[in-house]
TORZALUM-742188 format. One record per residue (C-alpha): x, y, z. Coordinates in steps of 0.02 Angstrom, whole numbers, plus 50000, padded with zeros to 5 digits. Example, Ala and Ser with C-alpha at 12.3 -4.5 7.8 and 13.67 -1.06 7.14 Angstrom:
// residues 2
+-------+-------+-------+
:     u :     v :     w :
+-------+-------+-------+
: 50615 : 49775 : 50390 :
: 50684 : 49947 : 50357 :
+-------+-------+-------+
//
This chain:
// residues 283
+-------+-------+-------+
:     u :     v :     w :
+-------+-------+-------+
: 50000 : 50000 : 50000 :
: 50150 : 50128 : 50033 :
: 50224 : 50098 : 49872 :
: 50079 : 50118 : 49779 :
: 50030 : 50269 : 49880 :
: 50213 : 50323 : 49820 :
: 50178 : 50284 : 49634 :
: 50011 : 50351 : 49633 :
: 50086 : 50542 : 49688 :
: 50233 : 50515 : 49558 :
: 50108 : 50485 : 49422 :
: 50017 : 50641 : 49501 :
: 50170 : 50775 : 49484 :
: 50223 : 50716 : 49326 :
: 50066 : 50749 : 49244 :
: 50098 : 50916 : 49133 :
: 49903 : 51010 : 49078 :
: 49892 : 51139 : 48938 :
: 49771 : 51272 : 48949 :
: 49722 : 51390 : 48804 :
: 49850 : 51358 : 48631 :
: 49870 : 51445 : 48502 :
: 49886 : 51315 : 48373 :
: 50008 : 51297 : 48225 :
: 50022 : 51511 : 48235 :
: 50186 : 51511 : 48131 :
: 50155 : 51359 : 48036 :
: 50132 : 51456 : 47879 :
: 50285 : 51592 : 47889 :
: 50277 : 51634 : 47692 :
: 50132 : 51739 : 47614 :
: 49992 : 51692 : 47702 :
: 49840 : 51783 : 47767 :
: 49759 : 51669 : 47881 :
: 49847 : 51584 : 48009 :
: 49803 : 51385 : 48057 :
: 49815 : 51466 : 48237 :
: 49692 : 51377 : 48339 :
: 49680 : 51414 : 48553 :
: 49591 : 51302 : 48674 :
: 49486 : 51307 : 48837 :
: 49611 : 51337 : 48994 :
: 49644 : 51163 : 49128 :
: 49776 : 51219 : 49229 :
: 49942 : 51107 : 49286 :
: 49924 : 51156 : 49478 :
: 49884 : 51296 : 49608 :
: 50003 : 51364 : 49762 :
: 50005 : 51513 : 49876 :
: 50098 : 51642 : 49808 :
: 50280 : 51652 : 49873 :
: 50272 : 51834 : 49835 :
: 50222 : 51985 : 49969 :
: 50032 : 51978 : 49957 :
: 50010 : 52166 : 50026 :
: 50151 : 52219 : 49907 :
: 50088 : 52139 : 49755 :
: 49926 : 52117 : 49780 :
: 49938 : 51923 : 49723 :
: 49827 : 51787 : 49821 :
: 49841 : 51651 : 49714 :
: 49987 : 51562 : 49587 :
: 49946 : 51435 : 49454 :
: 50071 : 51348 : 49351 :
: 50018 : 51294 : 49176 :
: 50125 : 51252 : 49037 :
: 50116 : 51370 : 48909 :
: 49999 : 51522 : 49001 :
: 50089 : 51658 : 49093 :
: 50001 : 51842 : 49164 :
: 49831 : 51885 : 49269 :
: 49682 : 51807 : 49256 :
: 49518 : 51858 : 49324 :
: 49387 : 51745 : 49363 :
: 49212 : 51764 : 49387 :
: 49038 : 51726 : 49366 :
: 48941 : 51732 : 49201 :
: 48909 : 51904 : 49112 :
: 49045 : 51992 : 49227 :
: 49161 : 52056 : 49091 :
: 49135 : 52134 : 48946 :
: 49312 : 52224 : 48889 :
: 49504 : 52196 : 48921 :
: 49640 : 52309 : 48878 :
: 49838 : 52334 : 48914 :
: 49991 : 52419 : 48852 :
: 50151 : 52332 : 48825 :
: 50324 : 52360 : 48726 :
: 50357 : 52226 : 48592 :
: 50508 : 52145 : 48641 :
: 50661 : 52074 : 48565 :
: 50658 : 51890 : 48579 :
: 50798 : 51771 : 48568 :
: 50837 : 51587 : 48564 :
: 50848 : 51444 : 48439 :
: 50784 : 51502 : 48261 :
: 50609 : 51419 : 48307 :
: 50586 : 51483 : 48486 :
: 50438 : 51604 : 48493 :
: 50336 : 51674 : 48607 :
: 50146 : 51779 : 48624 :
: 50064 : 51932 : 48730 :
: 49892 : 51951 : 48714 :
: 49720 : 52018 : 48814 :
: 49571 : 51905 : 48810 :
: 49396 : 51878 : 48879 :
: 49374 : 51696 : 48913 :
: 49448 : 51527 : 48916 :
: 49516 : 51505 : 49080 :
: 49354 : 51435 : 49169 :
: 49239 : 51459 : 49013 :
: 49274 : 51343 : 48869 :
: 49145 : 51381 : 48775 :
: 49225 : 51529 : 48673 :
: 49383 : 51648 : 48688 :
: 49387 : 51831 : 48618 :
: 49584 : 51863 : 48612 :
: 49701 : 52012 : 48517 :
: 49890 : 52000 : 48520 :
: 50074 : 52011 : 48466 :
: 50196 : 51864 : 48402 :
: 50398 : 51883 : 48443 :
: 50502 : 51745 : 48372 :
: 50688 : 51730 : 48376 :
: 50738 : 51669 : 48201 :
: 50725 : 51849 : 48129 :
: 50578 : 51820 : 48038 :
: 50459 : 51887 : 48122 :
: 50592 : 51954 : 48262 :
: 50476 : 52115 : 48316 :
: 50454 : 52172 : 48137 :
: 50307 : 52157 : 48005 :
: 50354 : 52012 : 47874 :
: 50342 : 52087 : 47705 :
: 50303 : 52012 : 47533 :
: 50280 : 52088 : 47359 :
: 50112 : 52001 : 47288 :
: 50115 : 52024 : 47104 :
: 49935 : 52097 : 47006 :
: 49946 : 52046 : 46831 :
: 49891 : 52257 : 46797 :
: 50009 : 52333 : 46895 :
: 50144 : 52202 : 46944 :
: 50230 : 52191 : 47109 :
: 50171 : 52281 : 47266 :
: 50201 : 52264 : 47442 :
: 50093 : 52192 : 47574 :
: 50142 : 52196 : 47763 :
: 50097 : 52028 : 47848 :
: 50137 : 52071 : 48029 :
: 50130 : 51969 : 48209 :
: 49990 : 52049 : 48255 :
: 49817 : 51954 : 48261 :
: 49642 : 51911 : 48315 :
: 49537 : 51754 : 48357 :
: 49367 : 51706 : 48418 :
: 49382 : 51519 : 48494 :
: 49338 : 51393 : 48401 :
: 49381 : 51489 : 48233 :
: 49572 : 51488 : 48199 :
: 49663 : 51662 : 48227 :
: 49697 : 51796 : 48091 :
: 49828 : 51917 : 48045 :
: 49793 : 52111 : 48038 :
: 49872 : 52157 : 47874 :
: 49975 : 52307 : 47819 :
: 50015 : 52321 : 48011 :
: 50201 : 52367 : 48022 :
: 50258 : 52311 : 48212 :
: 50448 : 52364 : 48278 :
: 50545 : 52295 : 48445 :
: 50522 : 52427 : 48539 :
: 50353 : 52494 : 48477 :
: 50213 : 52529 : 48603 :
: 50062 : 52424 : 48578 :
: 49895 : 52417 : 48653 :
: 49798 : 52299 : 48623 :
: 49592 : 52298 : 48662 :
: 49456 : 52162 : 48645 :
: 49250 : 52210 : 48669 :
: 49094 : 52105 : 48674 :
: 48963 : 52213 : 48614 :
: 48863 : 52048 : 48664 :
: 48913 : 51859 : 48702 :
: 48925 : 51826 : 48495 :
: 48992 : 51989 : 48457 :
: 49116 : 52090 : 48479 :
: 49287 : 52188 : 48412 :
: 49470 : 52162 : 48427 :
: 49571 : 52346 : 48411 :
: 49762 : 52334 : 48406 :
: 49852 : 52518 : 48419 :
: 50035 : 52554 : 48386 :
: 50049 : 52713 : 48484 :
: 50251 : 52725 : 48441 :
: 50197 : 52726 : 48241 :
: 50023 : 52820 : 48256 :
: 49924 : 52680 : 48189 :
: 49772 : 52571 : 48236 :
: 49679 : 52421 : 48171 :
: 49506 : 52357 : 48206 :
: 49406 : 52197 : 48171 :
: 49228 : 52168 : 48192 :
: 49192 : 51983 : 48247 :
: 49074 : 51875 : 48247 :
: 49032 : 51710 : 48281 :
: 48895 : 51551 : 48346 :
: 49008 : 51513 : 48476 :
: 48927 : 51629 : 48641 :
: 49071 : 51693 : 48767 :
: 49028 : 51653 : 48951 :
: 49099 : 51830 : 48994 :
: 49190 : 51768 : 49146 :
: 49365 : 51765 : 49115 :
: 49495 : 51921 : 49104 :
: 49679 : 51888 : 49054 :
: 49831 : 51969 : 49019 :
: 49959 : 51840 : 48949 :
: 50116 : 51784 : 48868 :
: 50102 : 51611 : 48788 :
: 50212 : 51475 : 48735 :
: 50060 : 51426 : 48600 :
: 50061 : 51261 : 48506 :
: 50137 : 51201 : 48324 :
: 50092 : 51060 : 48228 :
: 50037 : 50973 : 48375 :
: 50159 : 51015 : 48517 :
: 50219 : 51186 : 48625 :
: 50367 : 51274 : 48521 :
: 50527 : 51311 : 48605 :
: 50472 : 51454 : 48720 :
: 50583 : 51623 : 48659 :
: 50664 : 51730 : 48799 :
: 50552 : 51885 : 48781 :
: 50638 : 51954 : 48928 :
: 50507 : 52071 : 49012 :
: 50337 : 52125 : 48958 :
: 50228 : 52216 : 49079 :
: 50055 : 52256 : 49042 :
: 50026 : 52430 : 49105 :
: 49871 : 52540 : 49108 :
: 49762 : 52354 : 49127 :
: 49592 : 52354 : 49155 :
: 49457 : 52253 : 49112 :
: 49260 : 52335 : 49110 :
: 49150 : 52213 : 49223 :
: 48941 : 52258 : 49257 :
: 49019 : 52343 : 49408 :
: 49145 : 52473 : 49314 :
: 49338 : 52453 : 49270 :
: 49443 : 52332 : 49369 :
: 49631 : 52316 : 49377 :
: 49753 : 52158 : 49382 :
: 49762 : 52188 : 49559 :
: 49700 : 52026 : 49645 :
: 49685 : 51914 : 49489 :
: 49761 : 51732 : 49511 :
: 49972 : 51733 : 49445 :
: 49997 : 51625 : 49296 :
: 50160 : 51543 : 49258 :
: 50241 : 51432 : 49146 :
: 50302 : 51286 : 49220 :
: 50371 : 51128 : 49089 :
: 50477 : 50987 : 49152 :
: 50487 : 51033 : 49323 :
: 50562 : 51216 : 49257 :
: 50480 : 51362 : 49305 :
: 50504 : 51456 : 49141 :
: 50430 : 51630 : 49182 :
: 50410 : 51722 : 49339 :
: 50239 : 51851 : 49350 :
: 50202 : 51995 : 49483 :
: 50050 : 52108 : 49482 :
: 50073 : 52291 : 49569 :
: 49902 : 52386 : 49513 :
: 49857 : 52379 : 49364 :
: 50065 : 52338 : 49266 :
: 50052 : 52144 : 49261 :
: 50276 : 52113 : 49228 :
: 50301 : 51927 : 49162 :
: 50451 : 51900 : 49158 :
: 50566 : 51744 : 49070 :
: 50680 : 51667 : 49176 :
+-------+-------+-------+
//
């Protein structure tokens, strides 16, 4: 009975969960307009009290997934209905196919059902390495012209994600990025570059209702052609000026549950909220 009490809590640690991927994001790094990005409902790995000063930081809560790392909010049906944050786009670094994802999101932490997510791709291969991707397309009128096919994007779970075209992205830049549910199938993903004085916004759709219960502010190690790609070394990105709109007015990081990223045994990325800046940083 002891030893199988042993095994039994063995088999218990070693078991690794995925919440929310983005699937296959960079499988398609040539001229493409859609991705075959795909993200899924959250199941986190584990939860702990936070090691971190509670009055300092305001944290109550850690939770160690594989591939999630930021704030998350958690509440009951219908409570949120807008999340925003500002970030710089970092420099990432590591082997050429190491990449990494910040985005804001409205579901898909304790709701499955849907997710309404906007964000920014780093990768280290140089690529996409904080910079627009661009192509010439050629017209058979007026021959070749540019198109910009940046890291920037937009999904509603279950549909697969899409890139914002003609959306040049810099390391460095500013960017805030904004999703709204004008109603549980609607809604609108708005992605600014404040450093270049340019914005995009996409009206969404889709049969898939949000449960409107879930606020996040992440960095992802997302999925490719089945498994998590080598997480990049985005340094530091802090979410400032974060909010998210709930029935009861705006609402700040401050208290949400601490998501890390935790993969064989590793703690990969270490996360403190102070207000409303949620810093995750890669360790």
């Amino acid at each position: 009975m002891y030893a199988f009490a042993i095994l039994a809590n063995l088999l218990l640690a070693s078991v690794a969960i995925a919440i929310p991927t983005s699937a296959e994001r960079r499988a398609a790094r040539h001229a493409r307009r859609v991705r075959n990005h795909l993200s899924h409902p959250a199941v986190p790995q584990s939860s702990q009290s936070s090691k971190f000063d509670v009055a300092a930081v305001n944290v109550t809560q850690e939770t160690f997934t594989t591939n999630w790392a930021g704030a998350v909010w958690s509440e009951g049906q219908g409570t949120f209905t807008s999340v925003t944050g500002t970030f710089t786009v970092p420099t990432a670094s590591g082997s050429g196919s190491s990449s990494a994802s910040a985005w804001v999101g409205i579901d898909g932490a304790s709701c499955g059902n849907a997710i309404l997510q906007t964000g920014v791709d780093f990768n280290a291969d140089g690529t996409y390495d904080g910079e627009s991707f661009r192509v010439n397309l050629t017209c058979q009128t007026s021959g070749a012209y540019p198109v910009f096919l940046s890291l920037a994007w937009y999904e509603w779970y279950p549909a697969g994600a899409v890139d914002f075209q003609n959306f040049p992205i810099n390391s460095g830049d500013v960017i805030t990025v904004t999703v709204t549910a004008t109603s549980t199938t609607s809604g609108t993903a708005v992605i600014e570059n404040t450093t270049q004085n340019q914005q995009v916004t996409q009206d969404l759709t889709s049969s898939s209702a949000l449960c409107e219960q879930d606020a996040e502010w992440i960095v992802e190690d997302f999925e490719e052609n089945g498994g998590l790609v080598p997480f990049a070394d985005f340094g530091t990105v802090t979410f400032s000026q974060a909010s998210a709109t709930s029935s009861s007015g705006s609402v700040s990081p401050s208290g949400a549950t601490v998501y890390d990223i935790q993969q064989n045994g590793q703690q990969l990325t270490q996360t403190t909220i102070d207000g409303s800046d949620v810093t995750i940083q890669y360790q």
